[in-house]
C-alpha positions in Angstrom: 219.7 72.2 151.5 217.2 70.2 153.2 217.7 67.3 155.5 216.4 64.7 153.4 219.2 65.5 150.4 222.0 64.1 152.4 221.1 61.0 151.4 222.8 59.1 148.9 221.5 58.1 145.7 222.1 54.9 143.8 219.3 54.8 141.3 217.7 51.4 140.3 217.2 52.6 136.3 213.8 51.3 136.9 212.0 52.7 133.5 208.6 55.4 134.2 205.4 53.7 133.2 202.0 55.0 132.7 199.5 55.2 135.6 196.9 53.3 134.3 193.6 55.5 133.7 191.0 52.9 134.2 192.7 52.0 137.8 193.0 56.0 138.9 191.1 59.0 138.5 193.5 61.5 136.4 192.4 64.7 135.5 193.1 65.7 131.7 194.4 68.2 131.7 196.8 67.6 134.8 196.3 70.8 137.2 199.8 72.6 136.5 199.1 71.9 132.7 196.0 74.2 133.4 198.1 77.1 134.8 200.3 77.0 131.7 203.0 74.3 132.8 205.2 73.0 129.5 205.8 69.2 130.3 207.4 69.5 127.1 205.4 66.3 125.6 205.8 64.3 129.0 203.0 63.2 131.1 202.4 64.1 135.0 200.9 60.4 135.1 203.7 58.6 135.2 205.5 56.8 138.1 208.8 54.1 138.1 207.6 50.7 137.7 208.1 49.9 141.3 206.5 52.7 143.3 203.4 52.0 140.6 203.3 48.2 141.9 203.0 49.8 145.4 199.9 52.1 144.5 198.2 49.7 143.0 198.7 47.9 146.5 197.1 51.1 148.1 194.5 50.9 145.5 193.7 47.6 146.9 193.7 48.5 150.7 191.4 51.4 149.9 189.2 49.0 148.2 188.8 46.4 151.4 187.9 49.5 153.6 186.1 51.9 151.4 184.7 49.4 148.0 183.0 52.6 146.9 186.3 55.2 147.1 189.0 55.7 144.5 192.4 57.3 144.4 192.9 60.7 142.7 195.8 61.4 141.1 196.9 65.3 140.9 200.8 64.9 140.0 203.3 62.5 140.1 206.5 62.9 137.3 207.2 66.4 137.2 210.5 67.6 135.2 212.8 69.9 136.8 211.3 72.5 134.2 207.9 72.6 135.7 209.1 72.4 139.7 210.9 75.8 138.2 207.6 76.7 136.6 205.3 76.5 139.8 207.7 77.9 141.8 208.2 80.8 139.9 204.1 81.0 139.4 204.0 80.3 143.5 206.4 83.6 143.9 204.3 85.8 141.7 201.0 84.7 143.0 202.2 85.7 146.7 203.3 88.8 145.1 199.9 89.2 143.2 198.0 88.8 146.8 200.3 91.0 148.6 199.6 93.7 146.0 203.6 93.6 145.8 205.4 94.4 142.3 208.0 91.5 141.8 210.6 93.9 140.0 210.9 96.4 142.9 211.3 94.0 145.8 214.0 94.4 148.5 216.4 91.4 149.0 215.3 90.6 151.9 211.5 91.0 150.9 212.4 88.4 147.9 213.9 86.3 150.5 210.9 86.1 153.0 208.7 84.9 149.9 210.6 82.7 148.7 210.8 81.5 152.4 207.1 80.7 152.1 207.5 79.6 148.4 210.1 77.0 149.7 207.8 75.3 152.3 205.7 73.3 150.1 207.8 73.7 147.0 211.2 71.6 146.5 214.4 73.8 144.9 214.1 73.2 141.0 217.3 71.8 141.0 219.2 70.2 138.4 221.9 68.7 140.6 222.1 65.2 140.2 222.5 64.7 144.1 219.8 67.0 145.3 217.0 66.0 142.7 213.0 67.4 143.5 211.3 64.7 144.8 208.7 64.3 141.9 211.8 64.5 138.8 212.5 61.3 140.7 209.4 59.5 139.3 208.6 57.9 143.1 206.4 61.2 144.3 203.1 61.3 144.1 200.5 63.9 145.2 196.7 62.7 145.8 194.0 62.6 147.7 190.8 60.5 147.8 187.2 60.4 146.0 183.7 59.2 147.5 181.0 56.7 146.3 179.6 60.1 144.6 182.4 61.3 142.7 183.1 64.1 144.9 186.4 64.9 146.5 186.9 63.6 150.3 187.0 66.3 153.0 190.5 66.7 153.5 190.0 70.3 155.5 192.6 71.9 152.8 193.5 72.0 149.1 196.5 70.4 147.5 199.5 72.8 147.7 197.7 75.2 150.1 200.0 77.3 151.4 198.4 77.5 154.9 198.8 75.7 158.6 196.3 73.1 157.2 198.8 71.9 154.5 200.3 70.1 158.1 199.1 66.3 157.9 198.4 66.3 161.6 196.7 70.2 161.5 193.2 68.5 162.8 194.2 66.2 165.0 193.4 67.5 168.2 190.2 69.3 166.7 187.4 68.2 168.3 184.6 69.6 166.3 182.5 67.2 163.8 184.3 68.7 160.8 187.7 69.1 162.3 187.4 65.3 163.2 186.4 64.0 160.2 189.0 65.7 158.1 191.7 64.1 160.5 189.9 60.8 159.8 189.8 61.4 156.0 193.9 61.9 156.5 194.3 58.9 158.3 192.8 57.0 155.7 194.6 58.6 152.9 197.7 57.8 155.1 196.8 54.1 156.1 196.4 53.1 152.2 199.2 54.4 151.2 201.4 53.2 153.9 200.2 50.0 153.5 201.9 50.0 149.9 205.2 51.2 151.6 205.0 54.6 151.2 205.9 57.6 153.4 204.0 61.4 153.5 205.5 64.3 153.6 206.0 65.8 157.1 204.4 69.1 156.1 202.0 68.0 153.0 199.1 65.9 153.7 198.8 65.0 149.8 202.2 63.4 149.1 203.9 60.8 149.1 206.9 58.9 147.9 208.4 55.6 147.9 212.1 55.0 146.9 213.4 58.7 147.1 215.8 61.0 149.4 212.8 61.8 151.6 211.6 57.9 151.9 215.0 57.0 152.9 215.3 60.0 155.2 212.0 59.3 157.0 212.9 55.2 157.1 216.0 56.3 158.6 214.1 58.7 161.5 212.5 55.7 162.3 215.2 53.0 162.2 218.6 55.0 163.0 220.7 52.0 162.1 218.7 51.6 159.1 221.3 53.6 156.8 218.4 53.2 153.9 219.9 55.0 150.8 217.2 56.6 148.2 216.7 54.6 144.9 215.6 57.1 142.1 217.4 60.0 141.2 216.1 61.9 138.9 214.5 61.0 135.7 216.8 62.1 132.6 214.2 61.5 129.7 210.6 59.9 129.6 
């Protein structure tokens, strides 16, 4: 269990509504549709009505510091059934580079990759008290685009399974590329705190408002806080 699935859950039944298109950039089809994902007639581009309010904050702060940027959506609602799916594509893929066959692994080899499956991945549970973050409808993962239409340098890719993945990784660089990924980050992090929203301690991409891990981090902050997570998971869309 992680630490952020202590917390309780009391869940607002706030409905999922569509990110709207015109406001984001959303790529069609989403990225884990690509690698084969079944979303089983459910979209990735869909938040609770809420945590969509706050983006569309964010959208506004990125707006007054960067008029030419815009906010690039790569998943937000993802059913249990596809957390399953990219962890169990995550596993073979480490297998695939490791030139490892997945059938004839030890225990304690299939232990030690799922280890490393498990740090950027969430258990695909079904548990109504431990939910992944994104069935929750309150997780989002993004990152930023220019005046150009190209991707911001964010010195790493979205569920990169690599020290950069770490929000502060280039923080203490202090060559020109090095520093202006961390600014990049900074950005990305100021916008979307600004709406209320807290990252991921070891993802630089997501973030969430209303879920186990917001409450968690509110209550690192503010110990007497006691903040309790608002979505569970999402039943149906």
């Amino acid at each position: 269990m992680k630490p952020y699935q202590i917390i309780p859950i009391i869940d607002s039944q706030e409905p999922l509504v569509a990110i709207p298109d015109g406001e984001f950039i959303l790529e069609n089809p989403s990225a884990y549709v690509k690698l084969g994902a079944n979303y089983e007639g459910k979209s990735p581009y869909f938040l609770r009505e809420e945590v969509l309010k706050r983006l569309m904050k964010s959208k506004d702060k990125l707006t007054a510091i960067k008029p030419h940027w815009q906010i690039k959506i790569f998943d937000a609602y993802r059913p249990v059934n596809v957390q399953q799916f990219m962890v169990d594509y995550t596993f073979n893929s480490i297998c695939s580079d490791c030139q490892l066959e997945p059938n004839l692994l030890t225990p304690w080899e299939k232990a030690s990759i799922y280890d490393e499956v498990y740090k950027i991945w969430a258990i695909p549970s079904d548990n109504p008290l431990t939910p992944p973050p994104h069935s929750t409808g309150s997780a989002i993962d993004l990152t930023l685009v220019d005046e150009n239409g190209f991707d911001v340098d964010m010195g790493g890719e979205i569920d990169e399974l690599s020290e950069r993945s770490n929000p502060n990784y280039y923080k203490n660089k202090t060559n020109p590329e090095g520093k202006l990924c961390h600014q990049n980050r900074q950005i990305l992090l100021e916008i979307m705190s600004y709406g209320g929203f807290r990252r991921h301690l070891g993802e630089w991409w997501h973030f969430s408002y209303g879920d186990q891990m917001w409450a968690w981090l509110q209550n690192l902050d503010t110990p007497n806080l006691n903040e309790i997570a608002k979505y569970g998971r999402v039943i149906d869309n």
